[in-house]
C-alpha positions in Angstrom: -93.1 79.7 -46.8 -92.5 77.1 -43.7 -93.2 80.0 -41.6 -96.9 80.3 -43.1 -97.2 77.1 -43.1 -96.1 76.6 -39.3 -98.7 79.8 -38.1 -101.5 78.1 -40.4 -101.0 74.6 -38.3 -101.2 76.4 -35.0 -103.7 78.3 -36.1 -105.3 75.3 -37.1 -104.7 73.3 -33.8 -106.5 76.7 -32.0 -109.9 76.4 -33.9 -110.1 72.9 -33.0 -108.9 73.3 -29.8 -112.4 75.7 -29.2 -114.4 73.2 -31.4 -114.2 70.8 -28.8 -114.3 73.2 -26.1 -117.4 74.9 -27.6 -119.2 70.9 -28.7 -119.1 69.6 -25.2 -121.0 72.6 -24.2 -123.9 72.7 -26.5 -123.8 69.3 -26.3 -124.2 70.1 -22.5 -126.7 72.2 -23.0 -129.0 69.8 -25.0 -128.9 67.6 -22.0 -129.9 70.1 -20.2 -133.2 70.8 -21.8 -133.9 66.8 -21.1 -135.0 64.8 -18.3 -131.6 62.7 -17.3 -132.1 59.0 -16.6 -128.9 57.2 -15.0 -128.5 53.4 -15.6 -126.7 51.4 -13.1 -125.5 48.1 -14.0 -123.1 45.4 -12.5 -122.3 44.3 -16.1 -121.2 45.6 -19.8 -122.5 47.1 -22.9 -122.4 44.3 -24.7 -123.7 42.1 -22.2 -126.9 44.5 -21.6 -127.5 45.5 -25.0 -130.9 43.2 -25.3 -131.6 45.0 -22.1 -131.2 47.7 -23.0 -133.1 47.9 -26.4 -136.2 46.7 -24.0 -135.5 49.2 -21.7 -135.7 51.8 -24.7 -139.2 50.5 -25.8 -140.9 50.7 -22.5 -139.9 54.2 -22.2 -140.7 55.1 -25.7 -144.2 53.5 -25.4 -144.6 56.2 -22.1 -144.0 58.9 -24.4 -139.8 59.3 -23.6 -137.0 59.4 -26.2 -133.4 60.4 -26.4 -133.7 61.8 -29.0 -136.5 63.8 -28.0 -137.1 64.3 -24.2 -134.8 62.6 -21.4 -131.0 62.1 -21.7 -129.4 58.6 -20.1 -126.5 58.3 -18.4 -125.0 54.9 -18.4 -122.8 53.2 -15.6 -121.6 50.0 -15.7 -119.6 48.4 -13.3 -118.1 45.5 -16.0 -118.6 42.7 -13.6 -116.9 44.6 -10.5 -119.4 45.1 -7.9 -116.7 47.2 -6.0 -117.3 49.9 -7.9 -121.4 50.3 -8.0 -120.8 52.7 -4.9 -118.8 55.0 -6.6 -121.0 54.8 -10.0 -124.2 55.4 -7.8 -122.5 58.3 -6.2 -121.8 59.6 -9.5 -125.0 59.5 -11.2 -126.2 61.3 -7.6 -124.0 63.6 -8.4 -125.2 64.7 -11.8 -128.9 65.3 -10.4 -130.8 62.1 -12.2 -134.0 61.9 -11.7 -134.6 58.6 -11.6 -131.7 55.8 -11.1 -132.9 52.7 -13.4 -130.8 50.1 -11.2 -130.2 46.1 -12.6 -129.6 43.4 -10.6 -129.8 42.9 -6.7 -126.6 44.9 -5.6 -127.1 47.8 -7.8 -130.4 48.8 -6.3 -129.2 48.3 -3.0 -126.1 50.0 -3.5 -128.2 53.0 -4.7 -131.1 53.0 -1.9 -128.3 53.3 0.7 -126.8 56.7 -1.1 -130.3 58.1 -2.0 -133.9 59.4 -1.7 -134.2 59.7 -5.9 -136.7 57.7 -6.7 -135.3 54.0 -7.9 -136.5 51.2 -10.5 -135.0 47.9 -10.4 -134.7 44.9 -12.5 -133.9 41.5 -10.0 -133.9 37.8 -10.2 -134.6 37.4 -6.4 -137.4 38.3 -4.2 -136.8 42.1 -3.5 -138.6 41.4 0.3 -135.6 39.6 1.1 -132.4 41.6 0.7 -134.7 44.7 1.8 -134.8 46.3 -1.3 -138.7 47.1 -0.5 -141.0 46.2 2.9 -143.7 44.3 0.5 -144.5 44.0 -2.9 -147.7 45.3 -2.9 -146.3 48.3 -1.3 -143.0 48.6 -1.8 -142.5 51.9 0.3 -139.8 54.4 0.1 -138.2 55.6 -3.0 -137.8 51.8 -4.5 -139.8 49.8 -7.0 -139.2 47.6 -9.8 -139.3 44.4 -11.1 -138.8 41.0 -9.5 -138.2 37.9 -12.8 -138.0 35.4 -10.1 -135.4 33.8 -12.1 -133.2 32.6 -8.8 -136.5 31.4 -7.4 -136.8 28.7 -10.8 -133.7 26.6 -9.2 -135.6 23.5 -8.7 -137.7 23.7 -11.6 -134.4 23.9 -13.4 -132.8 20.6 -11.4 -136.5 18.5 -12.3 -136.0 19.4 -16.9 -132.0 18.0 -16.4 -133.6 15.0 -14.0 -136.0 14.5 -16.8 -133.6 14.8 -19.5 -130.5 12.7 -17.7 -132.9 9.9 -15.7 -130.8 8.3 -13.6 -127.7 11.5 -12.9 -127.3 11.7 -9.4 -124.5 14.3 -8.7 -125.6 17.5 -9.7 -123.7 21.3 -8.9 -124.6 24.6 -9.1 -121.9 27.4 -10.3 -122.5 31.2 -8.5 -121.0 34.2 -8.4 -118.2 34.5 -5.9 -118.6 37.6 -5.2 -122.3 36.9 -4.3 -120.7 34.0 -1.5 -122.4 34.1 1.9 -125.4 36.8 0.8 -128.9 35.7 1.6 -129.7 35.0 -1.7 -127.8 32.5 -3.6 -127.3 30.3 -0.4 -131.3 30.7 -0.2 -130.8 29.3 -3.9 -128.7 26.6 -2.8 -130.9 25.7 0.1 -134.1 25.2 -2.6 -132.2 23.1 -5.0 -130.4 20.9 -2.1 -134.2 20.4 -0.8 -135.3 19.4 -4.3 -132.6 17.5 -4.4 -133.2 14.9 -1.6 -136.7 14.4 -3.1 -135.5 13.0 -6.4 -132.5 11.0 -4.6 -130.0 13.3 -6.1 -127.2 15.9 -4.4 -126.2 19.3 -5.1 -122.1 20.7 -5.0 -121.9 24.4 -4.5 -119.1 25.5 -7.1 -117.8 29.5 -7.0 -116.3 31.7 -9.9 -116.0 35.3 -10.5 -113.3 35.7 -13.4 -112.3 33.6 -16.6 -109.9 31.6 -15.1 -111.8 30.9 -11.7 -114.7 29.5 -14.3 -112.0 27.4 -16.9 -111.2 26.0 -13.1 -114.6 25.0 -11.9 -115.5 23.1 -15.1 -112.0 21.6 -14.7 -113.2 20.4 -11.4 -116.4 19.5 -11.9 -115.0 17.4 -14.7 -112.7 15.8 -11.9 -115.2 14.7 -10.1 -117.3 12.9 -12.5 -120.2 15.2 -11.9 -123.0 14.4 -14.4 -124.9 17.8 -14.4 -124.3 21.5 -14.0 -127.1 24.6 -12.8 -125.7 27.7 -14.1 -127.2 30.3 -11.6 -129.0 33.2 -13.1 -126.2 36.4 -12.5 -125.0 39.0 -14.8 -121.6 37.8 -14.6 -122.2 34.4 -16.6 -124.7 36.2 -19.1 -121.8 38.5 -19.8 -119.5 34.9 -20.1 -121.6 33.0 -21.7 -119.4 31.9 -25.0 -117.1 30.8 -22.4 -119.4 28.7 -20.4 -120.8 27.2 -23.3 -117.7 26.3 -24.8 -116.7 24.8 -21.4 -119.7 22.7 -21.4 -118.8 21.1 -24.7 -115.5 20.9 -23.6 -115.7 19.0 -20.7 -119.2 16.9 -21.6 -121.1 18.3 -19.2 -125.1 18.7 -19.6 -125.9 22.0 -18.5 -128.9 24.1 -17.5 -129.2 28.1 -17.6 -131.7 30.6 -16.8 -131.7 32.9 -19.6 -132.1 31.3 -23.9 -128.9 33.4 -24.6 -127.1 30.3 -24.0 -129.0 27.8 -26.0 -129.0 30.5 -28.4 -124.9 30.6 -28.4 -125.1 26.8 -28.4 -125.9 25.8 -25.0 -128.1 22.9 -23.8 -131.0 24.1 -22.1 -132.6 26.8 -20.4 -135.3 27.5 -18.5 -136.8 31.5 -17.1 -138.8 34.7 -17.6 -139.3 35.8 -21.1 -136.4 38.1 -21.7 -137.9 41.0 -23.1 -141.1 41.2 -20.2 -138.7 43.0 -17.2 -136.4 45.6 -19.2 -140.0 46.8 -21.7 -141.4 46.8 -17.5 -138.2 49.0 -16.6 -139.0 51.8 -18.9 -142.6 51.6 -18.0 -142.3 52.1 -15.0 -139.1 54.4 -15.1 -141.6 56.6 -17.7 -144.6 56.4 -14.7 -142.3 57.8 -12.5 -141.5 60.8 -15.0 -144.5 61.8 -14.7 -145.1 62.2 -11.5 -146.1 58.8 -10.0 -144.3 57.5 -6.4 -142.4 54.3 -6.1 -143.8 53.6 -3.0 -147.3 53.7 -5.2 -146.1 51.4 -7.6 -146.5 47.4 -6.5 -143.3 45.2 -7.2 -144.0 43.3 -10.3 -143.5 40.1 -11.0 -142.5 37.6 -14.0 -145.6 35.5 -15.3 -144.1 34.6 -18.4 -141.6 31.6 -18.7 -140.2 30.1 -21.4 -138.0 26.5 -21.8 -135.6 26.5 -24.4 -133.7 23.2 -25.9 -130.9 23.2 -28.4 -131.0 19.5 -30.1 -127.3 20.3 -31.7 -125.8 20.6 -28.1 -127.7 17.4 -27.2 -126.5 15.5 -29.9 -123.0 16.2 -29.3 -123.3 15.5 -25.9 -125.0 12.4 -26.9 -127.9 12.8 -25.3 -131.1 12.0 -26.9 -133.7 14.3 -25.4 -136.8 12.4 -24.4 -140.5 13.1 -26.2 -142.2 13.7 -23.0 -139.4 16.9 -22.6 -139.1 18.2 -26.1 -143.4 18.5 -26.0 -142.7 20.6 -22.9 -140.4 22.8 -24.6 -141.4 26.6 -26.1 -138.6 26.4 -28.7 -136.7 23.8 -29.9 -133.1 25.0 -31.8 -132.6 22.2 -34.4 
């Protein structure tokens, strides 16, 4: 009988074993039959999910579904740019048709490996880092869309001027790994210029892991600074609990460029409507799927802005926010 029973487990253990070999293969074969999308991202799942779900509608509205006609292959590089080069390479490797990249070093990382056409999703002007030669005409295999979010600094610094009065020492926090690129130090050259006009300074602070952030509040704290610019990168959407909670920690008024933090009890925040770029992703991704160039497809850009104010962050900051700014706000989080 424990004979049997020992054949009927192997046995067993053998149909399973070509269940899975034979599942992978039809499942193969379905994506086959679909038009494969890859998705390059510097961040996470989780962090990308809203993203995502935009990115979903866009292409739905074009006439593309997963479930119907195009397959997606997701790549995300959880806040290690080091390894968008492989990733890219990858999704080169599996014949997409289209590479949906997000952020500014994903689609550069991409154009450099490839002539498959290329959407992207960016807070900075694409002109700059050479992503296209213009927005009108992007040329190449590149096109996408630009939020302008990094270009919304000093906008940002005037709503905590507003709200704090008389704050003079202000700092901005960045991505480390982003240190020394034409971008953020073009950031940091637009908020030091608005700076000067209102009397006020901006510190330059770095952080590109948990404890490099705990640090920089720990520091900012240290030197009595009175208000913090965090700088619109997927690396502090994806920390954002964190942040938050630091802000609280250490008192510190802060500004951000996306509502997800005055959403997860942040102050303030002020930038493109959240949903307008990914929905423009999928449009464009979907335009591209049927037939249209890149090079024929201008650069858009954000139009829509919105300013977000949480009251409960204020008043445990003990701030109370001024008339004049709450009127100005879209939403107010009571």
């Amino acid at each position: 009988m424990l004979e049997i029973r020992r054949r009927e487990f192997i046995a067993g253990l053998g149909g399973a074993a070509a269940s899975s070999a034979f599942w992978p293969r039809t499942m193969r074969a379905q994506q086959a039959t679909r038009t494969l999308i890859g998705y390059l991202s510097p961040g996470t799942p989780a962090g990308d999910a809203a993203s995502i779900a935009g990115f979903r509608k866009g292409l739905s509205e074009m006439g593309f579904a997963e479930t119907r006609n195009v397959a997606i292959e997701f790549r995300w590089a959880q806040n290690d740019l080091n390894r968008l080069p492989e990733m890219a390479a990858d999704l080169v490797r599996n014949r997409v048709v289209v590479i949906v990249a997000v952020g500014t070093a994903s689609p550069l990382v991409a154009k450099a490996l490839t002539t498959i056409p290329i959407v992207f999703s960016a807070a900075v002007d694409p002109v700059q880092p050479g992503l296209v030669t213009s927005l009108n005409r992007p040329g190449g295999n590149v096109t996408g869309i630009s939020t302008m979010s990094q270009e919304l600094g000093p906008k940002r610094l005037g709503l905590l001027h507003q709200l704090l009065g008389r704050a003079v020492r202000f700092a901005v926090l960045n991505n480390l790994a982003t240190r020394g690129s034409p971008q953020p130090d073009q950031e940091i050259a637009d908020l030091r210029a608005a700076a000067m006009t209102i009397g006020a300074e901006i510190e330059a602070v770095y952080a590109g892991t948990n404890a490099e952030i705990d640090a920089a509040f720990a520091s900012l704290a240290q030197k009595q600074t009175e208000a913090l610019l965090v700088s619109p990168n997927f690396l502090f959407g994806n920390r954002r609990t964190q942040i938050v909670a630091l802000a609280a920690r250490y008192a510190v008024p802060v500004i951000y460029a996306g509502r997800v933090f005055p959403e997860a009890g942040g102050l303030m925040s002020y930038g493109p409507t959240p949903s307008d770029a990914p929905r423009q992703l999928g449009l464009y991704a979907g335009r591209i799927l049927k037939g249209e160039k890149p090079a024929d497809l201008p650069v858009m850009r954000s139009t829509r802005f919105e300013f977000v104010i949480n009251l409960q962050a204020a008043k445990l900051l003990g701030i109370e926010v001024p008339p004049n700014l709450l009127a100005l706000a879209d939403e107010v989080i009571e």
